[in-house]
C-alpha positions as semicolon CSV with decimal commas, in nm:
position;residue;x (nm);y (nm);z (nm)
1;X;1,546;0,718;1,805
2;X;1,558;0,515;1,478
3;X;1,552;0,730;1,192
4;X;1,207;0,581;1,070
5;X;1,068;0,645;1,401
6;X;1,180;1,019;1,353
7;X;1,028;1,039;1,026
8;X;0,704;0,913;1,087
9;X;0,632;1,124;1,361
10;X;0,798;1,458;1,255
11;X;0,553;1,443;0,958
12;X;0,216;1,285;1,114
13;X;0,260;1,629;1,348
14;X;0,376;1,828;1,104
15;X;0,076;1,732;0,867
16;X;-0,173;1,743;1,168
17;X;-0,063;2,104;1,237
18;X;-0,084;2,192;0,889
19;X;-0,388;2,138;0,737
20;X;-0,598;2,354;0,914
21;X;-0,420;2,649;0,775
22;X;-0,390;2,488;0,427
23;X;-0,806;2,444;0,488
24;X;-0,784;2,832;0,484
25;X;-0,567;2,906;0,219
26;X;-0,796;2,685;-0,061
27;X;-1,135;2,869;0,057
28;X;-0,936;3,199;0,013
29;X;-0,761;3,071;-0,349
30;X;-1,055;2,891;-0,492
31;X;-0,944;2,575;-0,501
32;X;-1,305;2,442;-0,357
33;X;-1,461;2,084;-0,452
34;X;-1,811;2,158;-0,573
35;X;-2,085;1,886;-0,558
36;X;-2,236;1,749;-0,903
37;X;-2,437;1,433;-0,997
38;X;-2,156;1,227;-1,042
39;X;-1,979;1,305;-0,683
40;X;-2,104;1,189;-0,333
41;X;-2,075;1,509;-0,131
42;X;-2,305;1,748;-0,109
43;X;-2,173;2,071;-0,031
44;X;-1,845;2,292;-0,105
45;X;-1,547;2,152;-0,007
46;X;-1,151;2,278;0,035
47;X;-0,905;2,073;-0,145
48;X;-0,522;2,117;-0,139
49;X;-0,494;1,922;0,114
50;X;-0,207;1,740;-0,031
51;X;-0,027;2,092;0,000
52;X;-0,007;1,991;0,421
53;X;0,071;1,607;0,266
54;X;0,365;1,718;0,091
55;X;0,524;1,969;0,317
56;X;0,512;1,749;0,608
57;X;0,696;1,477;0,400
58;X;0,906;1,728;0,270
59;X;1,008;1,856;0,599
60;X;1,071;1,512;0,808
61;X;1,260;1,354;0,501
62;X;1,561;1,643;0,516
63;X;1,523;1,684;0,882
64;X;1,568;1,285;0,896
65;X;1,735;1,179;0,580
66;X;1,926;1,503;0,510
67;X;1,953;1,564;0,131
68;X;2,150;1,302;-0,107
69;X;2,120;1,292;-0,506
70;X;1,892;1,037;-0,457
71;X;1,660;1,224;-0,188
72;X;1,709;1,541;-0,424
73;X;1,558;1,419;-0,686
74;X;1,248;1,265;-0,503
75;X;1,209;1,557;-0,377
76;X;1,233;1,783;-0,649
77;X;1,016;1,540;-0,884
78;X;0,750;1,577;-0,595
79;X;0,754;1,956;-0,580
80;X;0,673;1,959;-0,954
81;X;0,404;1,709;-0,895
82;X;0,259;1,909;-0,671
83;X;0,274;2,213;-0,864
84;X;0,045;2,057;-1,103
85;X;-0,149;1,927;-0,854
86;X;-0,227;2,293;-0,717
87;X;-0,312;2,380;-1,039
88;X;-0,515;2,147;-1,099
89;X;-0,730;2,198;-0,772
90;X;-0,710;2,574;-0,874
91;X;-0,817;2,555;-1,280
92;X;-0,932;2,199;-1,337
93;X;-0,639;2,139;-1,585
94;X;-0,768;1,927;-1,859
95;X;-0,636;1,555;-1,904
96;X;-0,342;1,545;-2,163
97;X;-0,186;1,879;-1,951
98;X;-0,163;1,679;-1,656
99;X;-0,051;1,404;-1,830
100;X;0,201;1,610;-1,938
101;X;0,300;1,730;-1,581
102;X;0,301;1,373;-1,500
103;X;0,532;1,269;-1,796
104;X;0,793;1,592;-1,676
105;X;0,781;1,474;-1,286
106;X;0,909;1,126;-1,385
107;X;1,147;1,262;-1,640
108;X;1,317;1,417;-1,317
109;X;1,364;1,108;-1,124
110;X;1,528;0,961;-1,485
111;X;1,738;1,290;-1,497
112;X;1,851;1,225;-1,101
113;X;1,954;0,819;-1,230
114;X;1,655;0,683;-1,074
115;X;1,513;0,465;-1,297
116;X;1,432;0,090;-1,341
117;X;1,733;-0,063;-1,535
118;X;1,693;-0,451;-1,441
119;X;1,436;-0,646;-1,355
120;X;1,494;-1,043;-1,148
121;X;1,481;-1,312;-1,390
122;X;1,294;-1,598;-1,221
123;X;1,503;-1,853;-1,307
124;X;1,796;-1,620;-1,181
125;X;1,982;-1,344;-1,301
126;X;1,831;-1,024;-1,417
127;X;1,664;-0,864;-1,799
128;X;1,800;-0,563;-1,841
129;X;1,603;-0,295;-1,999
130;X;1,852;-0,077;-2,184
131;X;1,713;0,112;-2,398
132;X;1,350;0,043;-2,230
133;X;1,477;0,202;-1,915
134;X;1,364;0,538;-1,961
135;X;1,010;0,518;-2,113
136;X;0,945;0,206;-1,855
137;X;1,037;0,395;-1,565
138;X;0,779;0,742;-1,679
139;X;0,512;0,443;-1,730
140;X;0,553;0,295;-1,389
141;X;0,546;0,647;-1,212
142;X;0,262;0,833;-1,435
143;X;0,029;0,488;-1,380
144;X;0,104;0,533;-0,962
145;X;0,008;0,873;-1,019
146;X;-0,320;0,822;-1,199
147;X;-0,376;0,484;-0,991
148;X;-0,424;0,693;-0,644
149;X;-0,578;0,962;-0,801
150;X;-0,880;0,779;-0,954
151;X;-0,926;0,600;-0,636
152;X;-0,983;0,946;-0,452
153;X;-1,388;0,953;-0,459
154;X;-1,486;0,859;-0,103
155;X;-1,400;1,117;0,253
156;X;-1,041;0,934;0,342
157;X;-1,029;0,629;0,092
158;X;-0,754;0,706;-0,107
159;X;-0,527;0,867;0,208
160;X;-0,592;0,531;0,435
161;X;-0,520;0,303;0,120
162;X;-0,204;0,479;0,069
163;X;-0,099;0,462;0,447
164;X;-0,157;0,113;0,481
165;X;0,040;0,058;0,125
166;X;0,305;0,282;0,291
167;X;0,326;0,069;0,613
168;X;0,338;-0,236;0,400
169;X;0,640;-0,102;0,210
170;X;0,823;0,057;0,597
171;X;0,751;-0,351;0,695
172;X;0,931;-0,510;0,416
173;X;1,171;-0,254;0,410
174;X;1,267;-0,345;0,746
175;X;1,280;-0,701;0,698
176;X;1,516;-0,668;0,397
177;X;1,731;-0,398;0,585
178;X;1,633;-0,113;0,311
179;X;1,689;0,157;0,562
180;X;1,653;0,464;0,337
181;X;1,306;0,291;0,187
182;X;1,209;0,290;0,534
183;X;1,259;0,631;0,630
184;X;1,101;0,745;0,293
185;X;0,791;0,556;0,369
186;X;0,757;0,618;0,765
187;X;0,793;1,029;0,612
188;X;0,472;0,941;0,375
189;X;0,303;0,736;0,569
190;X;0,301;0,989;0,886
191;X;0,201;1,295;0,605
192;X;-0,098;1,096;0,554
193;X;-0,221;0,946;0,852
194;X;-0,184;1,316;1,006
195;X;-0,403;1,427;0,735
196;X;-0,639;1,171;0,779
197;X;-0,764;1,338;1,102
198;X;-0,955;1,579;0,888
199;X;-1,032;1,346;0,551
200;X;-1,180;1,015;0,735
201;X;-1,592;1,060;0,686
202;X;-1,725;1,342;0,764
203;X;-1,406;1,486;0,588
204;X;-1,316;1,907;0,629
205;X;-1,123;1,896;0,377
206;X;-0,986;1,694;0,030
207;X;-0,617;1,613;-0,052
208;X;-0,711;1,700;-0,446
209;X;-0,510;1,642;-0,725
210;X;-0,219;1,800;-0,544
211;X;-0,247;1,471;-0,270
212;X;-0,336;1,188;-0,469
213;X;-0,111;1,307;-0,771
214;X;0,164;1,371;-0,493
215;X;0,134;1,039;-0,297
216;X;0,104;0,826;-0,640
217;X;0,393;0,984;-0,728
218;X;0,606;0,979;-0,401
219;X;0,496;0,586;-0,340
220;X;0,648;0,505;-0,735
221;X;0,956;0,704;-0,694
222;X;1,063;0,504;-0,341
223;X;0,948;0,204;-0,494
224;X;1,236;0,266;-0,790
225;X;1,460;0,383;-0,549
226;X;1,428;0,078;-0,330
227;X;1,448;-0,147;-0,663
228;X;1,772;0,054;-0,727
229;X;1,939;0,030;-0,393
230;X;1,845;-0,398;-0,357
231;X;1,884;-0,463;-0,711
232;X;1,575;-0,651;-0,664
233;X;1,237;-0,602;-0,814
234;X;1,057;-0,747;-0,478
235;X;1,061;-0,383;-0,438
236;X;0,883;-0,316;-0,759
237;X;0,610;-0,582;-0,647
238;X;0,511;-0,502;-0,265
239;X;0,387;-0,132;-0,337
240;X;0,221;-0,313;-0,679
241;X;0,048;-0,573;-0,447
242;X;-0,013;-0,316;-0,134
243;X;-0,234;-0,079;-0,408
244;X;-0,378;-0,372;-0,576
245;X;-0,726;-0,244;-0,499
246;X;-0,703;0,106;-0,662
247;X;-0,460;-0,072;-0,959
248;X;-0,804;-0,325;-0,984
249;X;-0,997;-0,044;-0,969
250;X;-0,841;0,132;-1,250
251;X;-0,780;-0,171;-1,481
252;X;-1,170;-0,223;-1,448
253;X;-1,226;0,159;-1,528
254;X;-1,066;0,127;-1,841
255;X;-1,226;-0,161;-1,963
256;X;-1,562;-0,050;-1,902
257;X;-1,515;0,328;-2,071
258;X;-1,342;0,111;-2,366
259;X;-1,635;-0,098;-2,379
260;X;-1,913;0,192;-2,361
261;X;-1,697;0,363;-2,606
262;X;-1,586;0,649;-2,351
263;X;-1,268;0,828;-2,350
264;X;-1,048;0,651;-2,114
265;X;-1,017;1,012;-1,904
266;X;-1,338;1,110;-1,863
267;X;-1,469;1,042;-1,476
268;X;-1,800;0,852;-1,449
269;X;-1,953;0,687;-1,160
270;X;-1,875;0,312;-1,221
271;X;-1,588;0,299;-0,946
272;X;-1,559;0,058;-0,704
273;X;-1,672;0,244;-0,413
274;X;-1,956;0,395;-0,650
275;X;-2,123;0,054;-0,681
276;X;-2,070;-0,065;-0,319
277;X;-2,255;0,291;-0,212
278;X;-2,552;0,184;-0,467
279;X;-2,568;-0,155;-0,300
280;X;-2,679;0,027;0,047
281;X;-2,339;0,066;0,259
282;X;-2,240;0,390;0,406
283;X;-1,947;0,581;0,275
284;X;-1,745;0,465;0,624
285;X;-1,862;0,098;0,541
286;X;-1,757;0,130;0,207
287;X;-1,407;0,306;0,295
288;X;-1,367;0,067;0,611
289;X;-1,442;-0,237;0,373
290;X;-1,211;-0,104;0,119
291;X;-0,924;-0,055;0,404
292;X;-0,955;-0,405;0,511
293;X;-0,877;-0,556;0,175
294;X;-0,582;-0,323;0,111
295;X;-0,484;-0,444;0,494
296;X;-0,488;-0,838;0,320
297;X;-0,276;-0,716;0,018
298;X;-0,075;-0,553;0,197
299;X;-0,014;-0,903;0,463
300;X;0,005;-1,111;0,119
301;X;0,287;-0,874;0,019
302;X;0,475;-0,883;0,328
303;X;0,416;-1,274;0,298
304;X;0,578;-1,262;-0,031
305;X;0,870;-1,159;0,097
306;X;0,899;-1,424;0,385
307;X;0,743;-1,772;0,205
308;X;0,829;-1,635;-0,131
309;X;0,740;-1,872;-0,396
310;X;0,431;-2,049;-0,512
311;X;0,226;-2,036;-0,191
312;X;0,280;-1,622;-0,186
313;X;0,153;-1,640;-0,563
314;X;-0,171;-1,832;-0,498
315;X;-0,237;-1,618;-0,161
316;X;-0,216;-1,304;-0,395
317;X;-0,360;-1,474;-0,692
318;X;-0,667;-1,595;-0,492
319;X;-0,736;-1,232;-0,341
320;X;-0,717;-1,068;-0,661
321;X;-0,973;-1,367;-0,789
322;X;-1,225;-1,272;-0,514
323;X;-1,175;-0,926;-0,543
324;X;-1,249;-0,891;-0,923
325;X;-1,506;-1,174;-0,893
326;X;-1,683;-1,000;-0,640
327;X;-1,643;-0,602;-0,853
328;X;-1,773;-0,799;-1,145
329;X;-2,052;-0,930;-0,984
330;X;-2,221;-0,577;-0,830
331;X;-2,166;-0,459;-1,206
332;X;-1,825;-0,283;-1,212
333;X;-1,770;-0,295;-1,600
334;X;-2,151;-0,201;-1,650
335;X;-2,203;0,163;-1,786
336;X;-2,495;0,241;-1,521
């Protein structure tokens, strides 16, 4: 059995197993979900469930991959991840102390050597960073981070965005023979989908912080490690172009606190999926819509790789159009 193969389904079961008992362990900690005006469910809910997420992954990649330097550190900078993350479903950390946690997770990959040093030059050869290395590489894995997590609002959204952005990356990474990315990937991408079972609408449970925090996180750090490994930044760009709805998302986010003179942190109810639930769709329309746009991001990143060249920049360029045309239209950047 191909070591992908392995992965993917050592952690979907693992995961799938799992989160049942991790269900139990949240109600009996505290770290419960409760409804307010600004959230779409409407009763007490578990979170944590990135806790089933993470082990899973955990488990498949040294069962799989066994443990190198490289898989070390990924896996060490996820277990501190995740530590916030359980603190965070626990306490409700405020902003600039999981920022902070964020900041220290990256600093680990950097402290393990994986970090973005190069980047392709178009007309050929590379830009090296240098000095730029370090601080570029913490903003590329605490934006991931924050990316996923903002785009958790809707029962499975942000776990079936990830998988297909994780299937996107196992794709390409087979195509361009990145065996390791692959395994990585399969790992995450079987983590989620066997947590999916109980987040798709009606969800039993939330991943929390501790999932979208961990899968952000996981998705930048095989991302750089795939960029390392190729010495190419296509690696960089598919996971970019497979999350390109939550990255919109959050890019749109900004703006509109910045413009209604709101901290940049502060949650409000102006997300995508927000204003596609005020137009009249149900939350599995609305996450089922959502998943079939990430599906065409993620087939214009794998196209990337194959046509490569202008015709893979206007096929990305002209779904991004629609996409923000279409958010700016039902009112994304308006404050109500």
């Amino acid at each position: 059995m191909n070591t992908y193969v392995a992965a993917f389904a050592i952690a979907l079961v693992i995961s799938f197993l799992l989160t049942p008992y991790v269900k139990k362990l949240a109600f009996k900690i505290g770290a419960v979900d409760k409804p307010d005006e600004r959230k779409v469910h409407t009763r007490v809910m578990p979170r944590l469930g990135g806790l089933a997420i993470f082990v899973a992954f955990l488990l498949s990649v040294v069962v799989t991959m066994g443990i190198t330097n490289d898989v070390l550190g990924i896996l060490l900078g996820s277990l501190a991840i995740v530590v916030v993350g359980i603190l965070d479903d626990k306490y409700q950390l405020p902003a600039k102390v999981k920022l902070l946690g964020q900041i220290g997770a990256a600093c680990i990959l950097v402290l393990f050597d994986i970090r973005i040093e190069w980047l392709n030059n178009p007309v050929g050869g590379y830009f090296y960073l240098d000095y730029l290395s370090v601080p570029f590489t913490v903003f590329w894995v605490v934006s991931f981070t924050n990316v996923v997590n903002l785009m958790d609002g809707l029962d499975g959204l942000a776990a079936g965005v990830s998988a297909i952005a994780s299937i996107t990356i196992i794709i390409v990474a087979l195509q361009e023979s990145y065996f390791a990315v692959a395994a990585l990937s399969a790992a995450l991408a079987g983590a989620i989908i066997g947590f999916l079972r109980y987040n798709f609408n009606p969800a039993t449970i939330f991943m929390g912080d501790t999932g979208s925090m961990f899968i952000g996180y996981t998705l930048a750090a095989i991302s750089i490690f795939g960029a390392v490994k190729s010495a190419a930044t296509i690696a960089l760009v598919v996971p970019a172009i497979a999350l390109g709805l939550p990255i919109m998302d959050t890019a749109f986010a900004i703006i509109r606190r910045k413009i209604n003179g709101k901290p940049i942190f502060k949650p409000d109810k102006g997300h995508l999926h927000h204003r596609l639930l005020a137009l009249g769709l149900s939350q599995r329309q609305v996450v089922l819509l959502m998943y079939l746009v990430s599906a065409l991001l993620g087939t214009s990143a794998i196209l990337l790789t194959e046509i490569g060249g202008l015709y893979s920049i206007l096929l990305v360029s002209a779904i991004v159009a629609v996409v923000g045309f279409c958010a700016k239209k039902i009112g994304i950047l308006n404050d109500r």
